[in-house]
GUROSE-39007 format. One record per residue (C-alpha): residue in one letter; x, y, z. Coordinates in steps of 0.25 Angstrom, whole numbers, plus 2048, in hexadecimal, padded with zeros to 3 digits. Layout:
aXYZ/...
***
This chain:
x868301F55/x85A2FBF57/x85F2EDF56/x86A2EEF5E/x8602F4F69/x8562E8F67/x8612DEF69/x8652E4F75/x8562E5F7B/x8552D7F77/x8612D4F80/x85C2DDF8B/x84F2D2F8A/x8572C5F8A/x85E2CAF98/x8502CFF9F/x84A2C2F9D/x8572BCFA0/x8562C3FAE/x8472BEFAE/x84C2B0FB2/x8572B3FBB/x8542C0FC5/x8552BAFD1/x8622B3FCE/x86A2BFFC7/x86D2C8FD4/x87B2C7FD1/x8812CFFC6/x8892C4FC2/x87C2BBFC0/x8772C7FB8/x8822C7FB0/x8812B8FAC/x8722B9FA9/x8762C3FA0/x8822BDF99/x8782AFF99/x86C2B6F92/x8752BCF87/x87C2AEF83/x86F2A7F84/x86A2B3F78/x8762B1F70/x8742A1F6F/
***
């Protein structure tokens, strides 16, 4: 249970900083969408 929290808290991390250097630009859910789909692959490689 723990490690499966830890990973996700990790993921939560990667997407607040992601939303760091883009916050003016993600107004529209679509962009949101994208930063989001974009900060998971950039995890996986």
């Amino acid at each position: 249970m723990y490690k499966r929290r830890h990973k996700a808290e990790n993921r939560i991390g990667l997407l607040k900083q992601a939303r760091v250097f883009a916050p003016r630009y993600d107004k529209l859910a679509v962009r949101d969408g994208a930063t989001v789909q974009l900060t998971l692959i950039r995890q996986s490689l």
